[in-house]
C-alpha positions in Angstrom: 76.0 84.4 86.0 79.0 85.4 87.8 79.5 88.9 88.8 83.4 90.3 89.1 84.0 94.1 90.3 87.2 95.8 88.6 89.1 98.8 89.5 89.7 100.1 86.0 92.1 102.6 87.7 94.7 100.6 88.7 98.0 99.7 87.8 101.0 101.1 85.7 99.0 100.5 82.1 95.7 101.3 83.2 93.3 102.1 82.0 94.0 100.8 78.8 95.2 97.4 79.4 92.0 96.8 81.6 89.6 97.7 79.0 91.5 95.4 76.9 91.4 92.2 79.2 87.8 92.7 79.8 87.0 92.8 76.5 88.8 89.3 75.9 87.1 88.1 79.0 83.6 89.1 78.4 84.0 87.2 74.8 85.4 84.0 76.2 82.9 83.5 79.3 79.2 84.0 78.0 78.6 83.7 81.9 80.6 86.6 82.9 79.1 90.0 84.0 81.7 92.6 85.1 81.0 95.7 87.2 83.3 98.4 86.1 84.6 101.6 88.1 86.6 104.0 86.6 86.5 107.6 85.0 83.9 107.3 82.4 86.5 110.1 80.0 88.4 107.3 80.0 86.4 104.4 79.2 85.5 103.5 75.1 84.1 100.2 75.7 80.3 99.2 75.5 78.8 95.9 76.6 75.5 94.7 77.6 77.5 92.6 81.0 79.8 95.3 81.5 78.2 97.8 83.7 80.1 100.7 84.2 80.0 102.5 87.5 81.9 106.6 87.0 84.2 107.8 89.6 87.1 109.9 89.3 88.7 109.6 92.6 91.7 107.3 92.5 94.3 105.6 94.8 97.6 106.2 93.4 100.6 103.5 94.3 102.2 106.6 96.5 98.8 106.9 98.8 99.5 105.8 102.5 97.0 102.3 102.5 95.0 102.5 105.6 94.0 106.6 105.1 93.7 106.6 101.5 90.4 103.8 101.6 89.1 106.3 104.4 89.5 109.3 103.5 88.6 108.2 99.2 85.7 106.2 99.5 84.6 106.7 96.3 87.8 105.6 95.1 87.6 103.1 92.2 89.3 100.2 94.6 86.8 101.1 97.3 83.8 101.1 95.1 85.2 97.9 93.7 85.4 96.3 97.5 82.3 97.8 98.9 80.8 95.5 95.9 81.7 92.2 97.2 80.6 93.2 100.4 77.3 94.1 99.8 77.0 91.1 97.7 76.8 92.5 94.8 79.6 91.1 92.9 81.7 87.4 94.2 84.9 88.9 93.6 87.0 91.4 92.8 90.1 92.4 90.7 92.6 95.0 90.9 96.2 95.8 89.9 96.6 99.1 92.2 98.2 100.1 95.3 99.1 96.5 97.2 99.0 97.9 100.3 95.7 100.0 99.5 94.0 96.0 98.4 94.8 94.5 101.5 93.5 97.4 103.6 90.3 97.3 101.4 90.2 93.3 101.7 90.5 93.5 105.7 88.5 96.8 106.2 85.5 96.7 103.6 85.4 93.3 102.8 86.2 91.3 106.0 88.7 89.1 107.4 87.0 85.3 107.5 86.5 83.9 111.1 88.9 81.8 112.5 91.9 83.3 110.5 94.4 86.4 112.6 96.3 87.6 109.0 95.0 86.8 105.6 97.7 85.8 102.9 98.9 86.5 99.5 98.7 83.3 97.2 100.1 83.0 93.7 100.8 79.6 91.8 104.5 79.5 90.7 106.0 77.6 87.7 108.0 74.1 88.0 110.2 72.5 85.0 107.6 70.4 84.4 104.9 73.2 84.4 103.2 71.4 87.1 103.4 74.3 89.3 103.1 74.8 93.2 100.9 77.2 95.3 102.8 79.6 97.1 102.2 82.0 100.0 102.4 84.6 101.8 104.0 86.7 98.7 103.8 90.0 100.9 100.4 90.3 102.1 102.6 90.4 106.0 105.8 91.4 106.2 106.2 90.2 109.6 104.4 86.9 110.8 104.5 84.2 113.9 104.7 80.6 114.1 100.5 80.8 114.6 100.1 83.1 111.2 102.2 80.7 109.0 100.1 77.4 110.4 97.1 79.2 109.0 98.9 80.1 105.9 99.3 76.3 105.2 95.6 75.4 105.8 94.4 77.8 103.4 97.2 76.8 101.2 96.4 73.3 101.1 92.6 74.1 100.6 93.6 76.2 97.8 95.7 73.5 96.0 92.7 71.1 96.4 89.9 73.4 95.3 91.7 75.4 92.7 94.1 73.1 91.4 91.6 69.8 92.2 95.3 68.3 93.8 93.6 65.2 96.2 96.3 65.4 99.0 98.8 68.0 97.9 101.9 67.9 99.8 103.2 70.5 101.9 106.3 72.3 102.8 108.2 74.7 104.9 110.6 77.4 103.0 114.0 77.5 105.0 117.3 77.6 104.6 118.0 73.6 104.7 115.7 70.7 104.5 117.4 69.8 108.3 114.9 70.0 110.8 117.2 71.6 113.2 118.0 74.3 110.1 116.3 77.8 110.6 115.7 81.3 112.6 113.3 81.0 115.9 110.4 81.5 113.5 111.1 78.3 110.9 112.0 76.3 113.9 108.8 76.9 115.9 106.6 76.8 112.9 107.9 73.8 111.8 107.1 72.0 115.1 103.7 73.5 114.9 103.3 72.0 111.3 104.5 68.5 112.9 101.6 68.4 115.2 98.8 69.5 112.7 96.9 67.1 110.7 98.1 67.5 107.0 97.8 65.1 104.1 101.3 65.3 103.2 103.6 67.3 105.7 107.2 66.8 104.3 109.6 69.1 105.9 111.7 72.2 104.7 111.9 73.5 101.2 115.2 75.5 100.1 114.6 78.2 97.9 117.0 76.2 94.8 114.0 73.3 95.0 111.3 75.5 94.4 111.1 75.2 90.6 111.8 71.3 90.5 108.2 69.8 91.2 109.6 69.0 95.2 105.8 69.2 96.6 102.4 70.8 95.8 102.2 74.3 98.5 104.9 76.5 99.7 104.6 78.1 102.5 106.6 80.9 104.0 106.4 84.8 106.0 105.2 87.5 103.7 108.8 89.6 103.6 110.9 86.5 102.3 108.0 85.4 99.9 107.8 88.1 98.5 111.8 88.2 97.8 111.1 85.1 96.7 109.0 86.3 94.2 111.3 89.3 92.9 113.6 86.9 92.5 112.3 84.7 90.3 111.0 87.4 88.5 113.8 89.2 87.9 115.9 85.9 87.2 113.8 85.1 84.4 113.7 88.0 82.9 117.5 88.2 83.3 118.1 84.8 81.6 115.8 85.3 78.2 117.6 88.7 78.1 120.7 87.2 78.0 119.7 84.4 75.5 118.1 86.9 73.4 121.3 88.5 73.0 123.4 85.5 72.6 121.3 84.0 70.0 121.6 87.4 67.9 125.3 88.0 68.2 126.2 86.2 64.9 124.7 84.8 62.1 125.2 81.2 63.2 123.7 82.2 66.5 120.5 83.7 64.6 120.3 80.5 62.4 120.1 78.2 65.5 117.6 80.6 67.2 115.3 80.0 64.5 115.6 76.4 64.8 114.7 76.4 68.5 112.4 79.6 68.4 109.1 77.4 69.3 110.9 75.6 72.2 112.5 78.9 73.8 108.8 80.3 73.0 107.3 77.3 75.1 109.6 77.8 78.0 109.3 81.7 77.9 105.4 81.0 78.7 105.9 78.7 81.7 108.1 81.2 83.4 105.9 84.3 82.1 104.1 85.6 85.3 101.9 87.2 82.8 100.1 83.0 82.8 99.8 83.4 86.6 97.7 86.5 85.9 97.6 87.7 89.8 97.5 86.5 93.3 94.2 85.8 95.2 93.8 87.1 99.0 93.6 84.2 101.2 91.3 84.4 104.8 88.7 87.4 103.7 85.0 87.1 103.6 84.9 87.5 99.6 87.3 86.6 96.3 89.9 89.0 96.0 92.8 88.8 93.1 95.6 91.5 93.3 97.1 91.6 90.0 100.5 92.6 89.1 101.1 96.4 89.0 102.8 96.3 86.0 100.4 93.7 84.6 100.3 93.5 80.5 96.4 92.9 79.1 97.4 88.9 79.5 98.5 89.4 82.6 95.2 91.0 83.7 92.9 88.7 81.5 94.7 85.7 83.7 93.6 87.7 86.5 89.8 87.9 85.6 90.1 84.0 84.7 91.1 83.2 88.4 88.8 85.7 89.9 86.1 83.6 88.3 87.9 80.0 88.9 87.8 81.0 92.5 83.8 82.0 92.3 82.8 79.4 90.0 84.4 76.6 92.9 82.7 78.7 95.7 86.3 78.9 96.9 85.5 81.2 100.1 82.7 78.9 101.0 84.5 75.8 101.3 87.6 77.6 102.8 85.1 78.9 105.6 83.7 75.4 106.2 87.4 73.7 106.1 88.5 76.5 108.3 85.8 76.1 111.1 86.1 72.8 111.0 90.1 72.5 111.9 90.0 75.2 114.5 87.1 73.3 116.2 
């Protein structure tokens, strides 16, 4: 049985969508138990494997990170973390306060030894739905040469693990694929990168290649990953909008929507970050998934689903072991 903690608090849709996702989960994995916190006025659900755990403190997405897990520790995030440190539960799920996760991931649960800054990874779509492994996403805003090394190593143990890739290849987000291309920090870590023993080190990444199945794990600092992100975000959303309206401004436009409704449908999904559900925490001592604060109930189930993945591949295990080993 695999045990997940959930913060039924957070998020912009909570508590509602929560409730919703677990229910879908607990039907489609008979292994699943889930360990519940939230304010019990506001849960209607009842499940032998859900336990439910009442607390009506909350961290809100305006609390300062750092004071609000100290000052509310029976907080519904806390509670949540404090489970996958005591070994109760293997991971953990939330879609709160970003800032609030990490400092509950680095204080309650536990940075994993041998790594300085743990890192926000989320796998990103590709034309061919392929996808690539991408990271940091914003778990550090600022980063050195050092961080981003480690960011790859875990990267490339999560594409093998998670996404059973056998030598996934590797590359550095910049500004040209030129080695010479870059600020001080791209420069520098690409050196480092050079020196380390990768499967598949191929050089810099620009941003217009990400979404063309160019290589397997993207790795970049947490401030322009996370732009990154946005952007892709926002671009997709931006382009379906605008073929939405195209394909409804006449008649003839309406009849040819309908003839390519189940394409557009199919490529609507791949660039959905509701499939990608959330993004895992890279370099702590337990599982755990930050989903989207404005996740939908798919977005949250997807979340649950690679909470589990990550458990049910003993994901933290073997990233310890592959972890110890390189720095040795």
């Amino acid at each position: 049985m695999v045990k997940i903690a959930i913060d039924m608090m957070g998020g912009d849709e909570a508590p509602g969508i929560v409730i919703e996702a677990i229910k879908k989960a607990i039907n489609d994995f008979p292994d699943l138990e889930i360990l519940l916190y939230g304010d019990e006025k506001q849960y209607n659900y009842q499940h032998e494997r859900v336990i439910f755990h009442h607390t009506d403190e909350v961290i809100t997405m305006d609390d300062e990170p750092v004071r609000s897990i100290k000052k509310k520790k029976n907080a519904s995030m806390v509670l949540m973390a404090n489970a996958v440190k005591e070994g109760t539960a293997e991971a953990c799920v939330s879609a709160g306060n970003t800032g609030a996760l990490m400092s509950s991931g680095l204080f309650i649960v536990g940075r994993m030894k041998g790594i300085e800054r743990p890192a926000l990874v989320a796998t990103f779509p590709t034309v061919t739905g392929k996808g690539f492994v991408f990271l940091d996403i914003g778990a550090n805003s600022d980063a050195k040469p050092e961080h981003l090394v480690q960011y790859a190593k875990m990267g490339e143990i999560y594409a093998k693990q998670i996404r059973s890739i056998e030598k996934p290849s590797l590359a550095l987000l910049n500004i040209g694929t030129e080695e010479s291309k870059g600020n001080a920090l791209t420069k520098k870590t690409y050196e480092l990168l050079k020196e380390e023993k990768f499967d598949n080190f191929i050089g810099n990444i620009e941003a217009k290649s990400l979404l063309l199945d160019t290589c397997d794990v993207v790795v970049s600092d947490g401030y322009n990953g996370n732009m990154v992100l946005k952007t892709i975000e926002g671009t997709a959303t931006g382009i379906f909008k605008m073929l939405k309206e195209a394909m409804t401004a006449s008649p003839k436009n309406k009849l040819a929507a309908l003839t390519l409704k189940k394409d557009l449908k199919q490529i609507n999904n791949k660039m959905d970050s509701a499939e990608y559900g959330g993004s895992v925490l890279l370099g702590l001592n337990g599982v755990v998934v930050k989903a989207h604060g404005s996740s939908n109930e798919r977005a949250f189930y997807n979340a649950i689903k690679q909470a589990k993945l990550a458990a049910d591949t003993k994901l933290v295990d073997k990233m310890k072991k592959a972890v110890g080993e390189i720095n040795e």
